[in-house]
C-alpha positions as CSV (number, residue, x, y, z in Angstrom):
1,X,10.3,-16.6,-6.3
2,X,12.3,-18.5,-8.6
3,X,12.5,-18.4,-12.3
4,X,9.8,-21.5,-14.0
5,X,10.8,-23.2,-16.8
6,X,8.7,-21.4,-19.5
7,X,7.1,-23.1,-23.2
8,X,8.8,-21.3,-25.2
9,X,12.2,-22.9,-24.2
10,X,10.7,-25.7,-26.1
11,X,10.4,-24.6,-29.6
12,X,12.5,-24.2,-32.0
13,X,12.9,-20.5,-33.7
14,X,11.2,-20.8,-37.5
15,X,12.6,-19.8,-40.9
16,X,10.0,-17.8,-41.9
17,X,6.5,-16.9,-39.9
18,X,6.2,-19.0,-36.4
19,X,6.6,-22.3,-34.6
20,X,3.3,-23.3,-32.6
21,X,2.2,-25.4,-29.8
22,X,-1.3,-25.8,-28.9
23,X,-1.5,-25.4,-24.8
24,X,-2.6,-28.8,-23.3
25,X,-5.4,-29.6,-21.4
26,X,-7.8,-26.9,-23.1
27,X,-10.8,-27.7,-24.8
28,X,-12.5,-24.6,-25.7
29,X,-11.1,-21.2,-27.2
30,X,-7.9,-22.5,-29.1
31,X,-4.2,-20.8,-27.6
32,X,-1.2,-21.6,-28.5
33,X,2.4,-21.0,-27.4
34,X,4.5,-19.7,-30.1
35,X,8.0,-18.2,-31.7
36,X,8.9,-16.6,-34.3
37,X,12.2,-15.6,-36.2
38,X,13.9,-13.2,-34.1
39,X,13.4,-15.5,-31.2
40,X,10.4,-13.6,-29.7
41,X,7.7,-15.2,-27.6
42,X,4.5,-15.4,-28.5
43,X,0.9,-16.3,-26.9
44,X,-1.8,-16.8,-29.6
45,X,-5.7,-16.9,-29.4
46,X,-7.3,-18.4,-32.1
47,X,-11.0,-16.5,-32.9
48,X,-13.9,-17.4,-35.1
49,X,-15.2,-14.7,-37.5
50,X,-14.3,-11.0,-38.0
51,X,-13.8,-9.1,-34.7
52,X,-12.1,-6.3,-36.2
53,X,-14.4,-3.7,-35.4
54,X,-14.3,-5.0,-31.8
55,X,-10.9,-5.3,-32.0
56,X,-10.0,-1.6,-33.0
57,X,-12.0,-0.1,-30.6
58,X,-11.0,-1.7,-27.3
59,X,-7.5,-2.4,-27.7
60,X,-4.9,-1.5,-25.1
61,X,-1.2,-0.6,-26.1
62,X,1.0,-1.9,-23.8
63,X,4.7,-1.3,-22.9
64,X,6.5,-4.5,-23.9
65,X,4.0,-6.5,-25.1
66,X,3.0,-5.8,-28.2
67,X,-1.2,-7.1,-29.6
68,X,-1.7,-7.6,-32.8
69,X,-5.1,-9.0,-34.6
70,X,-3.7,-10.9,-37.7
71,X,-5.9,-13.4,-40.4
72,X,-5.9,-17.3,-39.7
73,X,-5.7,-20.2,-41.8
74,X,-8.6,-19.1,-43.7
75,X,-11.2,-16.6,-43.9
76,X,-13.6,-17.4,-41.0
77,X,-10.8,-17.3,-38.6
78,X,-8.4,-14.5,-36.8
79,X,-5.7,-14.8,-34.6
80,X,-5.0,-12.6,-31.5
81,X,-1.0,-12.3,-31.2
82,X,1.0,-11.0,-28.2
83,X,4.6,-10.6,-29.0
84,X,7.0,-9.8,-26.0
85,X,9.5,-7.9,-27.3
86,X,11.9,-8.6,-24.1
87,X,12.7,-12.0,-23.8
88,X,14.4,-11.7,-20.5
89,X,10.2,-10.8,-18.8
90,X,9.3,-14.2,-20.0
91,X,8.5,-15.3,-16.2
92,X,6.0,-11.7,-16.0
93,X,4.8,-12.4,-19.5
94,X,3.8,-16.2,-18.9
95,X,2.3,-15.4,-15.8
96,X,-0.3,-13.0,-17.8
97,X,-1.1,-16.0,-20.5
98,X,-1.4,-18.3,-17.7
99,X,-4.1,-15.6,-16.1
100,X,-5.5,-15.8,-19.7
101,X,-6.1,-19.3,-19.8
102,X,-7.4,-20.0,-16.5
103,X,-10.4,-17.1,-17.5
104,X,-10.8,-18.6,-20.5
105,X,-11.1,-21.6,-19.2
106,X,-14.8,-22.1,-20.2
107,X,-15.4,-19.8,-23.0
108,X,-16.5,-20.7,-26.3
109,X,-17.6,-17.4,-28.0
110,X,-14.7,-16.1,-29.6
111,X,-16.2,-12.3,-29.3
112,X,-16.6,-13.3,-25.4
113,X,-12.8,-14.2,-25.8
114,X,-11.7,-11.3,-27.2
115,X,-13.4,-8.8,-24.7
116,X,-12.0,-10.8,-22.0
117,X,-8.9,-10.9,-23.2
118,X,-8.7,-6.7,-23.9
119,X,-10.5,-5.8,-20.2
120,X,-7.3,-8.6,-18.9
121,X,-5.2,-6.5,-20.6
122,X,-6.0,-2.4,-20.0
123,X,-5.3,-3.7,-16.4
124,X,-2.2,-5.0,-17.6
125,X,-1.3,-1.7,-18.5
126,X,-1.4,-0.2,-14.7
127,X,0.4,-3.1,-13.7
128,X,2.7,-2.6,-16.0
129,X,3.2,1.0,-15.7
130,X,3.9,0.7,-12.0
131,X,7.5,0.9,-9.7
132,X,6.7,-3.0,-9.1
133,X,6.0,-5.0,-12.7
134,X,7.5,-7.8,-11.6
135,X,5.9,-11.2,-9.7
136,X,5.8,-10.6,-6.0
137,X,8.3,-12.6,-3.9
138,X,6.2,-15.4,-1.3
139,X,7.1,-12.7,1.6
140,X,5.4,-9.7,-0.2
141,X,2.6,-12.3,-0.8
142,X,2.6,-13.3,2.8
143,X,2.5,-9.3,3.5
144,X,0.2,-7.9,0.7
145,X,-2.5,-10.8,2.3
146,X,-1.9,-9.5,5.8
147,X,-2.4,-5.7,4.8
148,X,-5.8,-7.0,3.1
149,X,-7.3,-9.2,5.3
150,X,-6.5,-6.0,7.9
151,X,-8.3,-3.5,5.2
152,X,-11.3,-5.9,5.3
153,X,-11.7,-6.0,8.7
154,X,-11.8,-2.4,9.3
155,X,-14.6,-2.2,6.6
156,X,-16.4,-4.7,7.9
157,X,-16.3,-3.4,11.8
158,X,-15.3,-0.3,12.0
159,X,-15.6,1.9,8.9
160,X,-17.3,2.4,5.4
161,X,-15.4,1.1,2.3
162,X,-14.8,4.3,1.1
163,X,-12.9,5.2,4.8
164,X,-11.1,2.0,5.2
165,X,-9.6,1.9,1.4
166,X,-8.6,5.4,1.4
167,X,-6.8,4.4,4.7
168,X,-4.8,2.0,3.6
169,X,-1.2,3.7,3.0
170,X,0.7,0.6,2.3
171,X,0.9,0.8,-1.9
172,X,1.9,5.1,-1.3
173,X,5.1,3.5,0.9
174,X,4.0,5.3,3.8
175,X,5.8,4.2,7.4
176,X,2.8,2.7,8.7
177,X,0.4,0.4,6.2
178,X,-2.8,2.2,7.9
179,X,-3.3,5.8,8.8
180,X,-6.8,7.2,9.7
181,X,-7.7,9.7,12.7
182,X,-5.4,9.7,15.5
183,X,-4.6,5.8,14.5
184,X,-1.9,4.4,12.4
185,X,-1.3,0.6,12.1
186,X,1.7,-1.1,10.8
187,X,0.7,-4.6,9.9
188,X,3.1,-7.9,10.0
189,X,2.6,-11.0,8.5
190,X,4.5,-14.2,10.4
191,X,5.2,-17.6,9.0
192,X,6.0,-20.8,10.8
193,X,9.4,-20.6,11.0
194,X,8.7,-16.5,12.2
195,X,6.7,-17.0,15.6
196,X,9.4,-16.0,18.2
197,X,10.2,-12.7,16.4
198,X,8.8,-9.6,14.2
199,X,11.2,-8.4,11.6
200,X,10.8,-4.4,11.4
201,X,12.8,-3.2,8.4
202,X,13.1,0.5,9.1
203,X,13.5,3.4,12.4
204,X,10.1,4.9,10.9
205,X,8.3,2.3,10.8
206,X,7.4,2.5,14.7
207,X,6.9,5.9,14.7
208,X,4.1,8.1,14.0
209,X,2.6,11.5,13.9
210,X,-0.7,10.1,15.5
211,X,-1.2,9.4,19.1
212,X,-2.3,5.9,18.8
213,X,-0.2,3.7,16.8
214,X,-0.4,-0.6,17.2
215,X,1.3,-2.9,15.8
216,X,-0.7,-5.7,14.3
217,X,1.0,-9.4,13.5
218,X,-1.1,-12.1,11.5
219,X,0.0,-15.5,11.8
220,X,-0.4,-16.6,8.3
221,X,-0.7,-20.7,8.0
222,X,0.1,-22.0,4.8
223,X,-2.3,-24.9,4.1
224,X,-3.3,-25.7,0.2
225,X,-5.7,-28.5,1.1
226,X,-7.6,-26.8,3.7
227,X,-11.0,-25.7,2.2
228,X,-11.4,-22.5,4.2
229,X,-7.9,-21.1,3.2
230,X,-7.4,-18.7,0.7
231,X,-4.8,-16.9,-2.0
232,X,-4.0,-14.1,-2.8
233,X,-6.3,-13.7,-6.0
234,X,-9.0,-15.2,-3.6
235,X,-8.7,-12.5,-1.4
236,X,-8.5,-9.8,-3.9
237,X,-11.3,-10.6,-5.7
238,X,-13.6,-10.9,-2.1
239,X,-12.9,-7.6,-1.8
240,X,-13.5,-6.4,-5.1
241,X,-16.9,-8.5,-4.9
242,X,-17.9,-7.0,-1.3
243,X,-16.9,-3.1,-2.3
244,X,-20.2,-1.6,-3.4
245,X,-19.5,2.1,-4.0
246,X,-17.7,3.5,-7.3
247,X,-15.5,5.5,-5.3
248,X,-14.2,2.6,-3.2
249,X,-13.7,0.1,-6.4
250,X,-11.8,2.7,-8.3
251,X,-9.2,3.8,-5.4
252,X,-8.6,0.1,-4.3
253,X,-7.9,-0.9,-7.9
254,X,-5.5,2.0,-7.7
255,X,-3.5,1.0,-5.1
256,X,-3.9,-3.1,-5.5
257,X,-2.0,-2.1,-8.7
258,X,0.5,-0.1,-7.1
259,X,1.5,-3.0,-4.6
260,X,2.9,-4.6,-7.6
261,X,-0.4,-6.7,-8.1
262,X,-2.2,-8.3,-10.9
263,X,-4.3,-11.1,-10.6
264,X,-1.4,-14.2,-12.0
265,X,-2.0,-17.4,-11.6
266,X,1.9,-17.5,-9.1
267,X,-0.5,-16.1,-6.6
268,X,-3.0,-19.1,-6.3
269,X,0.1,-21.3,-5.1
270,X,0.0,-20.4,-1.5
271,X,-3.1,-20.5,0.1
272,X,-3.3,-19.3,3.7
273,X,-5.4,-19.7,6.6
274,X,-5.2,-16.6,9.5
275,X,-4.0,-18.1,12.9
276,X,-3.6,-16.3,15.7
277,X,-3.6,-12.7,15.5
278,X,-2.0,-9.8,18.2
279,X,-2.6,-6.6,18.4
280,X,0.0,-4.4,20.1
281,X,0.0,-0.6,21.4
282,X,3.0,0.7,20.5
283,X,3.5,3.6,23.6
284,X,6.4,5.5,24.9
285,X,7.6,2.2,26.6
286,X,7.6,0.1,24.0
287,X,11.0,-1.6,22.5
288,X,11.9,0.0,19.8
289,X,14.5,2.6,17.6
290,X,12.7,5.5,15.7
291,X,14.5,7.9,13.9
292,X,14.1,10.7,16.3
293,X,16.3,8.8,19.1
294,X,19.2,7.1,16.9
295,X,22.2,8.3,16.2
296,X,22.3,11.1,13.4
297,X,23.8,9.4,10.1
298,X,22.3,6.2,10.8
299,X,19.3,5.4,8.1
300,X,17.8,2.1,7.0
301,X,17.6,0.6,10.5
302,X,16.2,-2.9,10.1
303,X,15.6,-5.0,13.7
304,X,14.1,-7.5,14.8
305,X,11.8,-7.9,18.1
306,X,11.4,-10.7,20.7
307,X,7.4,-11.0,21.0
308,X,8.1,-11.9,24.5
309,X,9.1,-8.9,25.2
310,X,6.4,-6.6,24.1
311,X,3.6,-8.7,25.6
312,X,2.3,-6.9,27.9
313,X,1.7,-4.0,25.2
314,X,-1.1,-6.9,24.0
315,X,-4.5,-5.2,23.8
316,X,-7.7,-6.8,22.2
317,X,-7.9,-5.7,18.7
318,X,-11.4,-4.3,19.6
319,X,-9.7,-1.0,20.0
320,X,-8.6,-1.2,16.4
321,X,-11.6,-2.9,14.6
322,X,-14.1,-1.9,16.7
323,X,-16.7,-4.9,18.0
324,X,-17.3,-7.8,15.2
């Protein structure tokens, strides 16, 4: 994904305090792009009254961000500061004010604000903490989307939440995106320009320690203006809306976090619609290099397969989901 042009390159660096610019198109909580001396970028919230108390005892720290609760223009007002202390994490650090904005779109109650605000931020924190704080590339969107429209559907057909979440090993970089039973599935999201061909970037990935492995591909159509389609953030947050037990919400928030994910507004640019989908059993006969049959001292086998040629390992994806 390539680097925006971000608000800040617009103003000037101050004398003394910061420069300002109101964000357009808002009419209800007050933010404001800013910079101050050293250069730094700042996103401020401006709040009505004294939320101190709130302030001090739901604030999250977070590594390279600083959040800082400061006095307004006058004593019936505060200000909510974040301060990136990187400049060079501009692109991450307007994607999370962007995020801000959009779920404040409609609030009016500064105290309302501010809880939003810290709750957006402590999961800022396990995004930020994780091997992936960066914004996800349009083909880890494409393949994050696959993997959870897959995760849905074996909750919905085959499996309780709890089983179906704890079975998806994509975020713990396991060689198959699913493992459960006797069945792994490795999952593979195709674009237009991607319908002759599957892409299978390493010799483990199609081979497993079950007896039953499939291959699964998900033609992913990208259509903005189609109502039924969906993003990313769409998807996530159906699922987070359709998990039910505390056990289920808590381990997918875990591993939607270690994909790299937080909910930005990047990820409502594309906005897919599943075409066809293909469910392959990968047997004995199947086209393919695994690890176990390559030459020793070769490693990070990448490949690509014809998906004329494993047609006739098609079976109905019954025997993965189970019966709608």
């Amino acid at each position: 994904m390539t680097s925006r042009t971000t608000p800040w390159e617009q103003i000037a660096e101050p004398r003394i305090d910061y420069n300002v610019r109101r964000v357009a198109d808002t009419t209800g909580i007050p933010f404001y792009w800013g910079k101050d001396t050293t250069g730094q970028c700042l996103f401020i919230i401006e709040l009505e009254g004294d939320h101190t108390s709130q302030y001090r005892r739901d604030i999250t720290r977070l590594k390279g961000i600083s959040v800082d609760l400061r006095n307004g223009e006058n004593v019936s007002q505060q200000r909510l500061v974040l301060t990136l202390e990187r400049n060079v994490d501009s692109d991450l650090f307007l994607g999370l004010c962007e995020t801000l904005i959009s779920s404040l779109a409609t609030v009016t109650d500064s105290s309302v604000a501010l809880a939003v605000t810290l709750q957006h931020l402590k999961r800022w924190k396990a995004f930020l903490a994780g091997k992936k704080a960066r914004i996800l590339t349009n083909e880890e969107i494409r393949g994050l989307f696959a993997e959870l429209y897959v995760l849905r559907q074996l909750y919905l057909r085959r499996m309780t939440q709890d089983q179906a979440v704890d079975a998806w090993c994509g975020p713990n970089d396991s060689h198959q995106d699913f493992i459960f039973g006797n069945v792994a599935i490795e999952v593979k999201s195709l674009s237009g320009r991607e319908r002759n061909s599957v892409r299978i970037s390493s010799e483990d990935q199609l081979e497993a320690l079950v007896d039953n492995l499939f291959l699964m591909t998900l033609h992913l159509i990208d259509m903005p203006d189609e109502e039924t389609a969906r993003s990313l953030n769409d998807l996530v947050a159906l699922i987070e809306q359709e998990l039910v037990t505390a056990e289920a919400i808590e381990l997918f928030s875990e591993k939607i976090a270690g994909c790299g994910y937080t909910a930005l507004a990047d990820y409502d640019r594309l906005r897919f619609t599943v075409g066809s989908t293909n469910a392959y059993a990968v047997t004995d006969q199947f086209p393919r290099l695994i690890r176990s049959q390559i030459s020793q001292g070769l490693f990070h086998v990448s490949y690509d397969i014809q998906l004329e040629a494993i047609a006739p390992f098609v079976c109905e994806d019954n025997e993965i989901f189970g019966r709608p």
